[in-house]
C-alpha positions in Angstrom: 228.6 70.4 74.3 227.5 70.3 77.9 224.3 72.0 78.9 224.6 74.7 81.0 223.3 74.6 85.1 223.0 77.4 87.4 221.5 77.1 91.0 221.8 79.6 93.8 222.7 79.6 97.2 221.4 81.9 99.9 224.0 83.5 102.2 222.1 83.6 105.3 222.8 80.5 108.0 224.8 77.7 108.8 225.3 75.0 106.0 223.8 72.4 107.4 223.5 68.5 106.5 219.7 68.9 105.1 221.5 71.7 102.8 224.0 69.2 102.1 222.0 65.9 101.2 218.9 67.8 99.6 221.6 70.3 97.2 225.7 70.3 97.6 226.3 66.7 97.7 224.3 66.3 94.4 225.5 69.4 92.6 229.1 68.2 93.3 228.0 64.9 91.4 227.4 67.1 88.5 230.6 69.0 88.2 231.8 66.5 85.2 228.3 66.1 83.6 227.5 70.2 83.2 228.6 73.5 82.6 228.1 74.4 85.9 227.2 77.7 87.3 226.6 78.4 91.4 225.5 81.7 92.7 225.5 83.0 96.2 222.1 84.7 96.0 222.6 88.1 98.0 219.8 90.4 96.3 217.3 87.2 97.0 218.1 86.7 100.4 217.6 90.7 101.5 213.9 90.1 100.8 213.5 89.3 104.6 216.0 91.7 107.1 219.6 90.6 107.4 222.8 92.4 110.1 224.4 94.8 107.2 227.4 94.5 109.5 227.2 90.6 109.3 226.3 89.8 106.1 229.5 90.1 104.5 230.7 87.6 107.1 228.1 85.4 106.6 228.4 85.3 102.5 232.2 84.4 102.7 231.3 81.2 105.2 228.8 79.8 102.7 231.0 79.9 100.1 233.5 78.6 102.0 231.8 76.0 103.5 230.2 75.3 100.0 233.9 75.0 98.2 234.8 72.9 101.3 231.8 70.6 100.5 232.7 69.9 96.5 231.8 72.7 94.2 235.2 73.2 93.2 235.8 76.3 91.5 238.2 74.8 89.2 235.0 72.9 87.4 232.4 75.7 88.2 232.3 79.2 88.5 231.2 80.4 91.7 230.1 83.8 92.2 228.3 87.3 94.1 225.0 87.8 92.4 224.5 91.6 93.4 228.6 91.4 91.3 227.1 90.9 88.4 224.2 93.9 87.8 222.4 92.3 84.9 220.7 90.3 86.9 218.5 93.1 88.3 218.4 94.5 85.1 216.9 91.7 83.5 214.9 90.9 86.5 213.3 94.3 85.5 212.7 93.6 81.8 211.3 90.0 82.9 208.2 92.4 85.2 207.5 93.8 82.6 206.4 90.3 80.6 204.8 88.4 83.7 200.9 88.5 85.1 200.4 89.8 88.2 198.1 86.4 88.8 201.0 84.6 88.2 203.1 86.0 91.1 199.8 85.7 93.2 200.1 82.0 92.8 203.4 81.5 94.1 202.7 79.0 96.6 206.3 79.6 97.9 205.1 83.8 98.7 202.1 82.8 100.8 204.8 80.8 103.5 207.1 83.2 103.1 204.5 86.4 104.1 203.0 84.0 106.7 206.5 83.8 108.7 207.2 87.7 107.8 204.3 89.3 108.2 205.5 92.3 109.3 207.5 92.6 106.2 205.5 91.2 103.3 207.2 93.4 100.6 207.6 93.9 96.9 211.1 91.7 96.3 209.5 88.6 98.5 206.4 88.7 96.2 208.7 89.4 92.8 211.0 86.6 94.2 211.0 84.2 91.5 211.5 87.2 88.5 214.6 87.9 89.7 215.1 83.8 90.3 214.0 83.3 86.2 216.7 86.1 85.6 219.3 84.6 87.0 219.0 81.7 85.7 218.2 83.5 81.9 220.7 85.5 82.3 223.1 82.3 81.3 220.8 80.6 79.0 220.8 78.3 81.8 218.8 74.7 80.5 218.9 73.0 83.8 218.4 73.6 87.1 218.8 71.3 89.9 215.8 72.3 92.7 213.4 70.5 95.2 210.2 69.9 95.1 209.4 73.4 96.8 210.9 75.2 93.7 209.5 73.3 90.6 207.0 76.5 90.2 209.5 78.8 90.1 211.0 76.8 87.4 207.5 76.6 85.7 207.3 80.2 86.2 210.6 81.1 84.4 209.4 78.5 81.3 206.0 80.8 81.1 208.2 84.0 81.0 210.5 82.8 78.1 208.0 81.7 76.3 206.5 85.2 76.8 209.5 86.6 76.0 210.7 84.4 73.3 207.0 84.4 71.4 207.1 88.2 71.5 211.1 89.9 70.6 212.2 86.1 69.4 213.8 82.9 70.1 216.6 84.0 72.7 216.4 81.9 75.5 216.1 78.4 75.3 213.3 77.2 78.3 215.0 75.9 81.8 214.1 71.9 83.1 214.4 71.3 86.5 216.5 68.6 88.0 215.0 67.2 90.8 217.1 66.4 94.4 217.1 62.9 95.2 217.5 63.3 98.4 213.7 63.5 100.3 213.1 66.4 102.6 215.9 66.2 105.4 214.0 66.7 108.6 215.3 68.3 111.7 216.6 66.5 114.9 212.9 67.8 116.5 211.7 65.1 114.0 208.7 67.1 113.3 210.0 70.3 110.9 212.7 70.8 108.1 216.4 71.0 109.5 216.4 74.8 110.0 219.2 77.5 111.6 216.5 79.5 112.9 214.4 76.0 114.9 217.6 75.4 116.1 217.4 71.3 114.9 220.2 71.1 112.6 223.9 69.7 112.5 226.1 72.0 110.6 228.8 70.7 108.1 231.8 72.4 110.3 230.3 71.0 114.3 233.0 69.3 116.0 232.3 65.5 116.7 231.8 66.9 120.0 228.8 69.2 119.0 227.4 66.4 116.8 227.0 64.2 119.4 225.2 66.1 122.3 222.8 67.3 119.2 222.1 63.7 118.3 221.9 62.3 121.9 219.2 64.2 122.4 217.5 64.6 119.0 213.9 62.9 119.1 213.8 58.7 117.8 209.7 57.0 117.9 208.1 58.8 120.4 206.4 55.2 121.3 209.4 53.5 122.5 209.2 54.7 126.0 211.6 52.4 127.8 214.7 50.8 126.1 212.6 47.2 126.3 210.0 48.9 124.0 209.4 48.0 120.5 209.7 50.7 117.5 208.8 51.3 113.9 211.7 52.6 112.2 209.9 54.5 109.8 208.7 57.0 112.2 212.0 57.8 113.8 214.0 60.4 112.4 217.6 58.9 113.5 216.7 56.0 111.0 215.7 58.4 108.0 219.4 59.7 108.4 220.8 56.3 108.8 219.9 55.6 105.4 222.1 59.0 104.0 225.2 58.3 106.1 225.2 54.6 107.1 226.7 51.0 105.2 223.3 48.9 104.5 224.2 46.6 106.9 224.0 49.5 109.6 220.8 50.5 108.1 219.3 46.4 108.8 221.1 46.7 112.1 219.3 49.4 113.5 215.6 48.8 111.9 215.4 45.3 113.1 217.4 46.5 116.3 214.6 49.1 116.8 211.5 46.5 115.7 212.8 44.3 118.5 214.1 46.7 121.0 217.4 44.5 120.4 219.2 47.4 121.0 218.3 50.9 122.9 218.3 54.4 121.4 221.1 55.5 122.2 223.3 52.6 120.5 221.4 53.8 117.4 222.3 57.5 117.4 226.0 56.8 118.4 226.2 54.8 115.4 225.0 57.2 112.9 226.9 59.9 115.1 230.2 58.2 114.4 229.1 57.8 110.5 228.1 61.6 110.5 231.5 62.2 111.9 233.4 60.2 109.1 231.6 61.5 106.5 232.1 65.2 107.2 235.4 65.6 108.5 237.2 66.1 105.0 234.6 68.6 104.5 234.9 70.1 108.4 238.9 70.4 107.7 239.0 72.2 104.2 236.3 74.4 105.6 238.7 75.4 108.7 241.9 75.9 106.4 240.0 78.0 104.2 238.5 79.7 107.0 242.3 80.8 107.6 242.7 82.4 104.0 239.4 84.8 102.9 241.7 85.9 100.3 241.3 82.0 98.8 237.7 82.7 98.9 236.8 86.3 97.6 239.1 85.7 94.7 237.4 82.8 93.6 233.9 85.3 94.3 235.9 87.3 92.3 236.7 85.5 89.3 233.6 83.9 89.3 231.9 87.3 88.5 234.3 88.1 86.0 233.2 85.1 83.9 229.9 85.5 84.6 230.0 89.0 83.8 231.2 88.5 80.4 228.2 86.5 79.6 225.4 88.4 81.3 226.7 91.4 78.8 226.3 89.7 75.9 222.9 88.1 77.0 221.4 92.1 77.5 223.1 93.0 74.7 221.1 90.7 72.7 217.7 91.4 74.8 218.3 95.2 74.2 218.3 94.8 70.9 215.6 92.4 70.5 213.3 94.8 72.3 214.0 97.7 70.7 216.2 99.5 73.4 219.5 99.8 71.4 219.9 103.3 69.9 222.0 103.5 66.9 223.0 106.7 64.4 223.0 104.0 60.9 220.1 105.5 58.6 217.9 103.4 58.1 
């Protein structure tokens, strides 16, 4: 039998190509190879202040854009976490098993208060609980993650063992599956392609929009004139050349930048029209779908029904391994 993968997706901002190469692109390559599992993470993304009013907007666009991009919900479920209860309610069953020093750890809480620190609350500290419930919740063995999330991962292995060492073997312990993909940089070359720094191409931009973005999106800060000399390595343009370009583009524009045999310019429109080619199958199922919701929130729908089904049966076999399910047998 397949093993089982979950992975979540936060509902909050544009899909973007760093979401794309670091996570969608390779959980569509593992559509055939896993029961897959994808969750559009709505309790974990109110642990920082969202519009109530466009929230609900927001969560059908990722999962648009998401189907649009390859997790196709014909092999994989695709679902609303807060549709699915059990996940809080383990979540809460999980506190009660995990050291306060572990949370403390988290190396993921400390950037997270640093950016909100006028909202550093319970559920961003808790964060990965919940994130070790969801994926328990499914007896989930694999996980597909970055590098930022592998102690999360390692956190949800120390709370089944916990769990599992204390009520009995119920859930077997989760592996991460590491992205490929390095860390996709923004078009500022300096920070991660981010909605909110405004340095990021989105999988539904019109060729139009691509362009300006790239034209002005920062190459080797030491080629000054178009007769200077670069390094490849520390322009930005090139690291994206190597996720959308043929290897004989890739040649073209390292030794093109090593001997300022061509400008930068020629380089970005290259990887512009590449870009372009690459996402417009996405960018045109995204914009049909966009024209029928009703597509989208039944496939939400369904997707919680499944998942439903098996987060019962999970708490109804934690209930009774911790002693929380009353019956009127004698004994």
């Amino acid at each position: 039998m397949k093993k089982r993968l979950f992975s979540g997706i936060q509902p909050t901002g544009e899909v973007h190509i760093g979401n794309y190469l670091g996570a969608i692109k390779n959980w569509a390559s593992l559509l055939d190879s896993y029961e897959c599992i994808f969750s559009i993470v709505d309790y974990h993304a109110i642990t920082v202040p969202q519009d109530p009013k466009a929230m609900p907007q927001q969560i059908l666009h990722v999962a648009t854009v998401n189907i649009a991009a390859g997790l196709d919900p014909k092999r994989s479920i695709i679902f609303l976490q807060s549709q699915v209860p059990e996940h809080t309610e383990l979540a809460w069953i999980f506190h009660t098993l995990t050291p306060l020093g572990h949370l403390e750890r988290m190396t993921q809480f400390k950037d997270k208060a640093r950016q909100h620190r006028e909202n550093i609350n319970a559920g961003l500290f808790s964060y990965p609980i919940l994130q070790a419930a969801d994926i328990l919740l499914y007896k989930a063995e694999v996980v597909p993650v970055g590098e930022d999330q592998v102690q999360h991962i390692e956190l949800a292995r120390e709370i089944t063992r916990k769990f599992n060492a204390r009520y009995g073997n119920l859930f077997p312990e989760p592996q991460e599956l590491l992205s490929t993909a390095p860390r996709i940089m923004g078009l500022d070359g300096k920070t991660k392609m981010s909605k909110s720094l405004n340095n990021y191409i989105s999988l539904t931009e019109s060729p139009e929009d691509i362009w300006k973005k790239l034209s002005v999106a920062v190459t080797d800060e030491n080629r000054k004139k178009r007769s200077d000399p670069g390094n490849p390595e520390n322009c930005n343009v090139y690291s994206l050349h190597k996720h959308f370009s043929s290897p004989e583009e890739i040649d073209w524009s390292a030794n093109g930048c090593r001997t300022a045999g061509i400008g930068c310019l020629e380089c970005k429109k290259c990887l512009s029209d590449n870009i372009v080619r690459e996402l417009k199958p996405i960018r045109e199922k995204a914009l049909a779908l966009f024209e029928d919701p009703a597509y989208v929130v039944e496939v939400l729908k369904s997707g919680a029904e499944r998942c439903q089904e098996m987060a019962r049966q999970t708490m109804r076999e934690v209930k009774e391994a911790i002693g929380l399910r009353v019956s009127a047998k004698r004994r």
